[in-house]
VMD Tcl script that draws the C-alpha trace (Angstrom):
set ca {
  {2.98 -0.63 -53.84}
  {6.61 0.55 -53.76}
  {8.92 -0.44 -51.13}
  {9.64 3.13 -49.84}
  {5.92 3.89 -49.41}
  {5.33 0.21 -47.39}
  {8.36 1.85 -45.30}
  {7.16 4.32 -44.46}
  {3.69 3.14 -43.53}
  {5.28 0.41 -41.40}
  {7.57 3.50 -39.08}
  {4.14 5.50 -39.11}
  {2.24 2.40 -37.99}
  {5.21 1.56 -35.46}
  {5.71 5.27 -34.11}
  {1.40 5.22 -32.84}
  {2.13 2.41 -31.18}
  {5.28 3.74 -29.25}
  {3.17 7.10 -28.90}
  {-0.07 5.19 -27.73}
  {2.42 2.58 -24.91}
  {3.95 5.75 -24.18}
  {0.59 7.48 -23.38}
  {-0.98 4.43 -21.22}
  {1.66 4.58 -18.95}
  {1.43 8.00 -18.54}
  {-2.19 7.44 -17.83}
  {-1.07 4.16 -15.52}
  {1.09 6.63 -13.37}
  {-1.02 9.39 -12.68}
  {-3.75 6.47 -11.84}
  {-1.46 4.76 -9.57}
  {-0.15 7.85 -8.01}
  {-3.49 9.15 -7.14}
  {-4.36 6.25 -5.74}
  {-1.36 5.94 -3.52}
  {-2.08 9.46 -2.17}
  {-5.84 8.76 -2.02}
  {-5.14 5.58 0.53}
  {-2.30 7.37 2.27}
  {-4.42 10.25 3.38}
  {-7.16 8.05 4.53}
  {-8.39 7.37 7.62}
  {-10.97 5.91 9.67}
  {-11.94 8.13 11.90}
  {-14.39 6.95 16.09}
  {-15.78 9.43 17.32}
  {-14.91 10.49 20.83}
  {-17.18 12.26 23.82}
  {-15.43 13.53 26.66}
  {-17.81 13.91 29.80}
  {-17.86 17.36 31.68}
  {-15.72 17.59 35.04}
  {-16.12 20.48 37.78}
  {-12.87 21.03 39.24}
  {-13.28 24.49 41.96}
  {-14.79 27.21 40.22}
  {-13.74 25.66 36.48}
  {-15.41 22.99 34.23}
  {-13.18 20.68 31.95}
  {-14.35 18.52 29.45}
  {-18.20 18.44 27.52}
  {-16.16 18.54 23.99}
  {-16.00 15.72 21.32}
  {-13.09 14.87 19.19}
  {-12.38 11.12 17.32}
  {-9.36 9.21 16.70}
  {-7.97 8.57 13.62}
  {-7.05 5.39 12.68}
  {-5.29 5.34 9.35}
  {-5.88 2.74 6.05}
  {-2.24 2.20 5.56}
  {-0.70 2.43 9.08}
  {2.46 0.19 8.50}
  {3.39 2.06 5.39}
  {5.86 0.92 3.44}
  {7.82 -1.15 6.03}
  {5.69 -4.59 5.10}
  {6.39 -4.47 1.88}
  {10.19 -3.96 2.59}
  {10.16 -6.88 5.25}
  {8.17 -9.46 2.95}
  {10.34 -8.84 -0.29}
  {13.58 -9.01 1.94}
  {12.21 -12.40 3.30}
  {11.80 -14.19 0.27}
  {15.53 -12.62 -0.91}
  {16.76 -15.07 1.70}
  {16.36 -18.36 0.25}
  {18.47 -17.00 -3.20}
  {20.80 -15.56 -0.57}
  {21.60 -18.56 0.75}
  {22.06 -20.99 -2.79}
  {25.24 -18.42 -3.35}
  {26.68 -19.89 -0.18}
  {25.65 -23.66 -0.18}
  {25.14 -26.44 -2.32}
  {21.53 -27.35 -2.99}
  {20.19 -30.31 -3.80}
  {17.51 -31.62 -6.34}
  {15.09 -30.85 -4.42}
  {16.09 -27.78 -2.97}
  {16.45 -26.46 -6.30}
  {13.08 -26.71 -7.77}
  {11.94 -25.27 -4.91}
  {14.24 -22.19 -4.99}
  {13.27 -21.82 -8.88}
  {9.59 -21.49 -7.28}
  {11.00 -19.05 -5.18}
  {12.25 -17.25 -8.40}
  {10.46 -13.84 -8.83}
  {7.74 -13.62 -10.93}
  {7.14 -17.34 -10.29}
  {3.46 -18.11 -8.50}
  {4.85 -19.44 -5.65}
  {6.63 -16.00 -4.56}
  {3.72 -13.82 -5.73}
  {1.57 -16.11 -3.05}
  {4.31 -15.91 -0.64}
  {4.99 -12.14 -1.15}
  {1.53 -11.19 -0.93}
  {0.64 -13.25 2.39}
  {4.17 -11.73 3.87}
  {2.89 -8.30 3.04}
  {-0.49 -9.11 5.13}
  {1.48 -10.50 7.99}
  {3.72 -8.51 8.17}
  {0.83 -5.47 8.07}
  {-0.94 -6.54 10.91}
  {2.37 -7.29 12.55}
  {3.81 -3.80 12.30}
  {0.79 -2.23 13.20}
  {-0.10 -4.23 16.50}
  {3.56 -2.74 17.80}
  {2.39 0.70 16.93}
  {-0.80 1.34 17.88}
  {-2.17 -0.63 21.18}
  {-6.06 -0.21 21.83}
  {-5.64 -1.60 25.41}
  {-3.43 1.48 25.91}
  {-6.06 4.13 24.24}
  {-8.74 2.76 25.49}
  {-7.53 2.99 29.02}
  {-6.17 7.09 28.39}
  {-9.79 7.69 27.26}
  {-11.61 6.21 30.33}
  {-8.64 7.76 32.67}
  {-9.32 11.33 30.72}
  {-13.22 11.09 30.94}
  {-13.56 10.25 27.18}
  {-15.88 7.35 25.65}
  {-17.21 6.23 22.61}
  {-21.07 6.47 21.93}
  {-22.71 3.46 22.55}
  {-19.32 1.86 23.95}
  {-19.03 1.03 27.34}
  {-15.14 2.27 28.46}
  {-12.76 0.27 29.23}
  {-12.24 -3.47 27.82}
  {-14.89 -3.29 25.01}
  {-13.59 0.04 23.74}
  {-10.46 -1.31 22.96}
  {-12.07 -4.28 21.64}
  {-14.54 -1.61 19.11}
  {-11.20 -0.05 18.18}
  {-9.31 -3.32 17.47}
  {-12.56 -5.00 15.37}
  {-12.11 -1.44 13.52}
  {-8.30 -1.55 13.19}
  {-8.29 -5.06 12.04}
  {-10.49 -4.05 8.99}
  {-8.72 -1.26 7.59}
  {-5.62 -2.74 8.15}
  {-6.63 -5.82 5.81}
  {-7.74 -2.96 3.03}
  {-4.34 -1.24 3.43}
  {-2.39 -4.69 3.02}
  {-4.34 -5.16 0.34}
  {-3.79 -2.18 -1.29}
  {0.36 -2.51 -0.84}
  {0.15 -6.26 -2.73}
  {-1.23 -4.92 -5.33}
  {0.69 -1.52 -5.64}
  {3.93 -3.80 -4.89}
  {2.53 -6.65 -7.83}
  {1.83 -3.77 -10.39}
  {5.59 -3.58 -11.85}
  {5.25 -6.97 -12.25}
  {1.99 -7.28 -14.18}
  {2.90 -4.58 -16.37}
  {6.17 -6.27 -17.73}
  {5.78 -9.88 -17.60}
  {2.16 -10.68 -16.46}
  {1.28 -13.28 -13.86}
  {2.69 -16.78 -15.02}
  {0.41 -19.32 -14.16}
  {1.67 -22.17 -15.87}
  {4.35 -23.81 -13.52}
  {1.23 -24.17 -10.84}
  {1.46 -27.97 -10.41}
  {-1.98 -29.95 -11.92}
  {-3.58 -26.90 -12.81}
  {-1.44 -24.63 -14.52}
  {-1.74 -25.84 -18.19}
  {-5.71 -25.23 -17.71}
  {-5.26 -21.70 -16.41}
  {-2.40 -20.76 -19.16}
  {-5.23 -21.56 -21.33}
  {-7.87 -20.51 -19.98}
  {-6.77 -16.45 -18.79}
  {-6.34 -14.30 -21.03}
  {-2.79 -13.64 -22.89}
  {-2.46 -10.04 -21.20}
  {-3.04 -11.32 -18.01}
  {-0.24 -14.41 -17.99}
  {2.14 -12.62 -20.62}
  {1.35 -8.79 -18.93}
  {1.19 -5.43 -21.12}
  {5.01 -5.29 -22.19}
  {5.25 -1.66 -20.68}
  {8.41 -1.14 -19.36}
  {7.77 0.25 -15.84}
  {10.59 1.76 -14.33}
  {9.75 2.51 -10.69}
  {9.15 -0.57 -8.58}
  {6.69 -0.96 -5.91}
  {8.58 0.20 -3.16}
  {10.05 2.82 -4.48}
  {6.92 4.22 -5.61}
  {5.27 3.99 -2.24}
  {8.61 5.70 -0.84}
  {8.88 8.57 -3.51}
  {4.81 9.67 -3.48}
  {5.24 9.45 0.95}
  {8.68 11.85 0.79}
  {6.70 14.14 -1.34}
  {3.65 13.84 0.43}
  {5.86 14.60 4.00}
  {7.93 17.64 2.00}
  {4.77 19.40 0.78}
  {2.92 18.72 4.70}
  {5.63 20.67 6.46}
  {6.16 23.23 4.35}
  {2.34 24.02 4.33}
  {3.17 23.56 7.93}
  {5.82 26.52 8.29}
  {3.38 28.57 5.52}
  {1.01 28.44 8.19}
  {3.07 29.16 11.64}
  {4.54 32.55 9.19}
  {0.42 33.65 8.75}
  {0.79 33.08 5.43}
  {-2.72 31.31 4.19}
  {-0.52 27.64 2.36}
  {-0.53 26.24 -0.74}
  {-4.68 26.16 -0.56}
  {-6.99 28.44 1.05}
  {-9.60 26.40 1.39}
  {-8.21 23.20 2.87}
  {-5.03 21.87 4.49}
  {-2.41 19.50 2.52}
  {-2.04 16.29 4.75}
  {1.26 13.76 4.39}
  {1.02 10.71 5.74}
  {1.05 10.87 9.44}
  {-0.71 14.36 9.22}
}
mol new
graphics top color blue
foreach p $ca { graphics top sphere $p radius 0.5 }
foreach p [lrange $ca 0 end-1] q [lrange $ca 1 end] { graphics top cylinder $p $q radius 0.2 }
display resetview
């Protein structure tokens, strides 16, 4: 076979695999994106009875409602808080001398490594539950429902409604932490994979045991980062809520007639 034609097959064959990495993460986007929004919007939501009240000639109350309590409540500020954490230690080799042992463990601390996947995950947990306990206080809406004549069915008011909504709280804020390690460990994957070999005893056995995309990743260049993917889809989430918002107040009928567009506090 001539040179020129084997050329030429070799750019074809070349040029469908550009075209086909090209149109995975095209696909990987869209799937990541509508999962973002999907989680953002979502919500858990107690129902709420509020008893009737006779005050003079007028009666207040008899309605039900239910508070929303949403998946991702911290947002993106555990994510920024964990990763600016483990920035510290690399911050502060520029500065002193490290020893030996210091060393090794700062090239743990390297990113990408295991060590700071571990460490950047469990920061991002903490540091959900953290956020989110200075946010939103159950003692505090448990007491305005009881002062306001509201109560959960089959909760007694008071001290075991705000335990009901903190049980609930707790649970849905583990599936939103969740959901920001991985969205936050995605860029990673896709470039380089998850490197398992420098885990001390076992790591040799797991290199060779996992699968070569998962401890070498795809070798997709992704170019937006965890954080600044949560950040971009929330702005445009936010933008497209209040102008829907001033759509409305103007009588005009929004974006969609049959439903409202929700952002992320909406």
């Amino acid at each position: 076979m001539p040179a020129a034609v084997l050329s030429t097959f070799d750019q074809l064959q070349t040029g469908q695999i550009s075209l086909l990495r090209i149109i995975f993460l095209v696909a990987v986007m869209v799937a990541v994106i509508a999962a973002i929004i999907f989680v953002e919007r979502g919500h858990r939501r107690i129902a709420v009875q509020y008893a009737k009240r006779v005050v003079g000639r007028r009666q207040y109350g008899g309605s039900s409602t239910h508070i929303p309590l949403k998946v991702n409540t911290g947002g993106v500020i555990p994510v920024i808080f964990s990763s600016s954490l483990l920035a510290f230690p690399a911050t502060l080799t520029e500065v002193f001398s490290t020893g030996t042992w210091a060393r090794a463990v700062l090239d743990q601390l390297a990113y990408g490594m295991p060590l700071y996947n571990l460490l950047y995950v469990v920061g991002i947990v903490f540091f959900a539950y953290f956020y989110t306990a200075i946010i939103f206080n159950p003692d505090d809406v448990a007491e305005n429902m009881r002062k306001y004549g509201g109560f959960i069915p089959g909760i007694r008011p008071g001290k075991r409604t705000a335990e009901y909504i903190d049980t609930i709280l707790g649970r849905i804020t583990l599936v939103g932490a969740l959901y920001l390690a991985a969205v936050a460990l995605l860029p990673n994957f896709l470039i380089s994979g998850f490197r398992v070999a420098p885990i001390p005893f076992v790591g040799e056995q797991l290199d060779a045991f996992l699968p070569q995309w998962f401890t070498q990743g795809l070798g997709v260049t992704f170019f937006f980062g965890g954080t600044s993917l949560l950040i971009v889809v929330g702005v445009a989430m936010d933008t497209v809520q209040q102008i829907e918002s001033q759509l409305i107040m103007r009588h005009y009928d929004g974006f969609m007639k049959k439903t409202r567009i929700r952002g992320r506090r909406g």
